[in-house]
N, C-alpha and C positions, 0 to 999 in steps of 0.2 A: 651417440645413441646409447640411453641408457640398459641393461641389460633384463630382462622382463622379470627377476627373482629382486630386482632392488627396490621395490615398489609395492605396497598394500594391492593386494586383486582388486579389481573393478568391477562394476558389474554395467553392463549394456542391455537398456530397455527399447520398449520399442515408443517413438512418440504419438502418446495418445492422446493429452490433453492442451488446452490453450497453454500453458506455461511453459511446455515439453517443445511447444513451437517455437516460441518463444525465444529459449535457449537453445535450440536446433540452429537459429536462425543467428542469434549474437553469436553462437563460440568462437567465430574466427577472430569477430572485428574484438576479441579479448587475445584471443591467441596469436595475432599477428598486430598488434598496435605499435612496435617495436620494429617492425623489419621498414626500411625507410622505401622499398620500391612495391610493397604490397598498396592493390588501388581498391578501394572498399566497396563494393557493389554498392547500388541504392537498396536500401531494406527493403525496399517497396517487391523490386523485381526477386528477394531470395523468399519474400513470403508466397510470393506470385508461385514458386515453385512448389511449392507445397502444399496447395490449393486446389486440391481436387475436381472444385469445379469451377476453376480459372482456367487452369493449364492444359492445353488441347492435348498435350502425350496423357495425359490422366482418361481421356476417352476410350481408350485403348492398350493402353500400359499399366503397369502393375508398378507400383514405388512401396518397397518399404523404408521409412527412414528410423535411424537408428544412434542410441545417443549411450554414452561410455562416460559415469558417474563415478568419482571415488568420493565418499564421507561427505556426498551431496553437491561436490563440483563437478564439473562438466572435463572432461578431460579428452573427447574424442567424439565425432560424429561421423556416421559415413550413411549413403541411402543402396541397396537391394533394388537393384531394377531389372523388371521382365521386360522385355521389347517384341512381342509376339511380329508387329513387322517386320524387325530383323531375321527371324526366325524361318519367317513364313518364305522372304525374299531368299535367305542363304540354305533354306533345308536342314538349319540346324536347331539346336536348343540350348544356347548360348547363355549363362547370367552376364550381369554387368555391374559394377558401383561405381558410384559416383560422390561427388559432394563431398569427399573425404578430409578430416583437418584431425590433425590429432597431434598431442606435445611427442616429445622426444624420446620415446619412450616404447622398446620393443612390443610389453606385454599388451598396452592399450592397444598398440593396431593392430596385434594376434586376434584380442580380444573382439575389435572391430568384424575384422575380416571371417572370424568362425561363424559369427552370430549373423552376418551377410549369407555368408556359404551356407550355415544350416536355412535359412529364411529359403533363399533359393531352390536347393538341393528339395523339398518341400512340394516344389512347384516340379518336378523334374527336369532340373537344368542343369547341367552341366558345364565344372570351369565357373572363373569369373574372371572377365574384364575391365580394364577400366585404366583410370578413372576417367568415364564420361558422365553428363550430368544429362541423361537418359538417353542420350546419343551421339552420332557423332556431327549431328546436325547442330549442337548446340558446344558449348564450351567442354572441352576434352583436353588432353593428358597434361602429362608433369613435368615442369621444368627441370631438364636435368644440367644445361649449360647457358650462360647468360643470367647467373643468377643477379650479377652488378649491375644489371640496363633493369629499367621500368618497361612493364609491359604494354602491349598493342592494347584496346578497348577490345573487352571481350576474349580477350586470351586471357592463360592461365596463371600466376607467378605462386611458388610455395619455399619455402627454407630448403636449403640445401640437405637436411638430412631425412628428405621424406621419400628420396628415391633409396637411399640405403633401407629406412624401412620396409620398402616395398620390397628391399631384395633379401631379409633379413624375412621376411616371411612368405618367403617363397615362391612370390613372384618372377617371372622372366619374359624377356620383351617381345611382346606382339606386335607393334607397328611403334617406327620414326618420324617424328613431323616436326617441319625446318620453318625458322622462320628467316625468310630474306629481307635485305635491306640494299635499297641504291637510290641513288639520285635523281631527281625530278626534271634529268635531262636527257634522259634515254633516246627521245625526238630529236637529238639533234646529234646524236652519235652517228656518222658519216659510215660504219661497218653496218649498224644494224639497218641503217636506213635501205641500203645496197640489197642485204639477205630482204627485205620485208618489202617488195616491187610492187609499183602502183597500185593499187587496191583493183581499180577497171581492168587491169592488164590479165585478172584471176577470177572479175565477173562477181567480186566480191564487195559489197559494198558493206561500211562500218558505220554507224548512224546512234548519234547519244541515244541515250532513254530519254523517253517524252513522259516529263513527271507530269504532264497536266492530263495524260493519260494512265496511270500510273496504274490504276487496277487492271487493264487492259496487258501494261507492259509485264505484270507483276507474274501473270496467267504465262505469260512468253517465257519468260527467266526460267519458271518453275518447271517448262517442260524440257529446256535447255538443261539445265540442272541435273533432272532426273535421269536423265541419257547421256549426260556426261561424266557424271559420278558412278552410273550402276556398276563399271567392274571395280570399284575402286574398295579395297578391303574397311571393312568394318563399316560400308554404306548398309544407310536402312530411309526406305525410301517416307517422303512426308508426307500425310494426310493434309489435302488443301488447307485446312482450318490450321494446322501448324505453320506450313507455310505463309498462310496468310498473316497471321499472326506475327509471323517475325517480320514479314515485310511492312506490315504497320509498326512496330517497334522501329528500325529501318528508317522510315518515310522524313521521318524530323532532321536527318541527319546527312540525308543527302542532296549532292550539289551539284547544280549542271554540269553534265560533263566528265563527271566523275563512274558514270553510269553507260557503256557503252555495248550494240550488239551490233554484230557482225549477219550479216544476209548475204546467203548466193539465190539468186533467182527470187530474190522476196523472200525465203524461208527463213528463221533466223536459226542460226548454224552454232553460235556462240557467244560468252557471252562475257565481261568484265566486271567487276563493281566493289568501288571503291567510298571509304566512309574519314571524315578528317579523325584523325584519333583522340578520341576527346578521354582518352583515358587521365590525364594530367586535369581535366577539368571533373573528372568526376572524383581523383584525388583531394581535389580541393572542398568538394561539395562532403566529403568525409561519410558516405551512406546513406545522405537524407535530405532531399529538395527543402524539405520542410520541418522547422523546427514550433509547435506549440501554435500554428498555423501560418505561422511568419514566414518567409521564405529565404532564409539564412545561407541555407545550403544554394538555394537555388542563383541567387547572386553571385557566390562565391564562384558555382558551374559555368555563368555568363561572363564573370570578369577573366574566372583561366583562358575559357576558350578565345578570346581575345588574341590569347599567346597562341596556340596552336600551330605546330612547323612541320606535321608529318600526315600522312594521310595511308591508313591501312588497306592494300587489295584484299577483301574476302572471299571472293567469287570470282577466277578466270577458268573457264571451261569451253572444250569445243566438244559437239558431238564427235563418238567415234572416226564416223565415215568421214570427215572433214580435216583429220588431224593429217599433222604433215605437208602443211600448204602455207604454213607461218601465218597463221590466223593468229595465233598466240601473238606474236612480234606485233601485229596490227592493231590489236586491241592494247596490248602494253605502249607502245608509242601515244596511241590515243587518249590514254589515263595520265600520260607522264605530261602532255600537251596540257591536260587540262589541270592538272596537278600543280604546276607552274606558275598557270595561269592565274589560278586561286592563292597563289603565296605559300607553297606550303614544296619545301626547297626536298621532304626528303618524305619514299615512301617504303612500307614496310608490307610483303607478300607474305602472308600466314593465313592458316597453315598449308604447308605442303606435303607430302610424303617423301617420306626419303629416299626411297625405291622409285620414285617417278623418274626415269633417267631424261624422259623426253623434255619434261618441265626443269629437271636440271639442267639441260643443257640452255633452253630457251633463258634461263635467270641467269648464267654464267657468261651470254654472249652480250647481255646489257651491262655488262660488268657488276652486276648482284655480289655481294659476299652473305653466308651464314653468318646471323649473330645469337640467335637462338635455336637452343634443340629441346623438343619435349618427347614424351617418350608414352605411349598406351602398354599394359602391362597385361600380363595373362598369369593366373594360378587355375594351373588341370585339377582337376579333381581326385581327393583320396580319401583315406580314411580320416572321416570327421573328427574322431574318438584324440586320432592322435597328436589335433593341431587344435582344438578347445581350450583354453585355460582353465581351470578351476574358475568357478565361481559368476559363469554366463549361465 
């Protein structure tokens, strides 16, 4: 990490014009075209983000995004986000950033981070968290361990020296989130089978999602979700339309069976769901289905997936009043069943919290190991004056 006096001052504008998006949007796939496990978002979905009137958090959320120039290169980006839902739901007035890439270099992420914190501070917010990419419903924090594994579809991957910067300007850690990893044979491990007793025996029945009902199921999930996440730190609850949204993003990607809810008495109590990890396929498509109308990328997307050996859980939750009856166990066996079944020998549970002892224990009895740690970070708030660089 370089030290912030080696370096010509920068200056960080805010993006206002087509160009300014532009380059908001390319700087990583410039600044990471070299690291061999970063997977390149499709361009489509980072300009998606920026779109004020695409993106359902822009209904109600506040983004500023923010771009870090020396001598007219692009040297760092990060976005200023308000989350008034978060706010409203925790009684607080939190800021957040997100979207962060920046080279190796102290002064730029100072530089970043002041011009975030004054944007915020503005709004009267207090602190800043992150990095979330407007929440924690969407892709969130930093690889601090597993830098040498390629990541899940939809998680995070960064260089190793981006948690040093974060600690380096004065960041410290707000929430731990694990990624687990075990074998597509959990159904057949003889211990958990034992702890995880008849399904009828508990009045509980486990039942795929019905994709031919899918909007119907989508409405179930959502409310499953929302009650089973509410105490969970740094939850901020979805407006249907985001929700919706991602579970149309979602739709293309999931496969019988891979999608399972749990009912006592017909109510659905809980809920599983699992997607094949086409992160290895969107590697290959390099950013862009479509090159000059041709669909380049997109063949390359259809031939990776072909290979495809792992399948990521994103969603297991049980309501509150439900936990403690290995509902977890019932719906994990039920995913590793279908997991199997589809060819896909190994699956990956992200993210998790690291303080959930409950869910560690349930990932430690299927014999899960940790192979990834990421980390959400917090800077409290102080004097602006004293952490500004020259020349924002």
């Amino acid at each position: 990490m370089s030290r912030p006096d080696q370096h010509p001052v920068c200056q960080v504008t805010p993006v206002r014009t087509r160009a300014d998006r532009a380059a908001f949007v390319d700087f990583p796939y410039t600044l990471h075209r070299q690291e061999p496990y970063w997977v390149p978002p499709l361009r489509s979905d980072q300009r998606r983000l920026l779109d004020r009137t695409a993106h359902p958090f822009h209904e109600f959320g506040e983004v500023e995004f923010l771009l870090a120039r020396r001598g007219g290169r692009v040297v760092g980006r990060i976005a200023a986000v308000h989350n008034p839902r978060h706010d409203d739901f925790h009684g607080t007035r939190d800021g957040f950033f997100g979207l962060f890439d920046c080279v190796d270099e102290l002064g730029v992420a100072e530089a970043l981070f002041g011009a975030a914190e004054a944007w915020l501070g503005e709004r009267g917010l207090e602190g800043m968290t992150g990095p979330v990419t407007f929440s924690t419903n969407y892709e969130c924090g930093l690889l601090t361990e597993g830098f040498d594994l390629p990541p899940a579809v939809q998680m995070p991957y960064n260089p190793p020296y981006y948690p040093e910067l974060l600690s380096g300007c004065g960041f410290t850690t707000a929430m731990e989130l694990l990624a687990w990893e075990l074998p597509s044979t959990v159904h057949e491990d003889p211990k958990v089978l034992r702890l995880a007793r008849p399904d009828a025996d508990r009045g509980i029945r486990v039942r795929p999602v019905d994709l031919r009902d899918f909007h119907a199921e989508a409405a179930r999930i959502r409310e499953i979700y929302h009650a089973a996440w509410e105490r969970n730190q740094g939850f901020s609850p979805m407006t249907d339309r985001e929700f919706d949204a991602i579970a149309h993003e979602l739709k293309p990607f999931l496969a019988p069976g891979l999608g399972v809810i749990a009912e006592v008495a017909g109510e659905p109590v809980a809920v599983a769901l699992a997607v094949p990890d086409v992160a290895p396929a969107l590697a290959a498509a390099n950013g862009g289905l479509h090159t000059w109308g041709i669909p380049l990328g997109l063949l390359r997307f259809l031939r990776a997936r072909r290979a495809l050996d792992r399948v990521r859980v994103l969603i297991l939750g049980v309501r509150r009043e439900h936990r403690h009856r290995g509902i977890e166990l019932l719906l994990g066996i039920e995913l590793s069943r279908a997991a199997q079944r589809l060819g896909y020998p190994v699956m990956e549970g992200s993210w998790m919290l690291a303080d959930n002892h409950a869910a560690t224990r349930a990932m430690r009895l299927t014999g899960a190991r940790v192979t990834k740690r990421y980390r959400i970070y917090r800077r409290e708030p102080c004097d602006a004056v004293s952490r500004s660089p020259a020349g924002i």
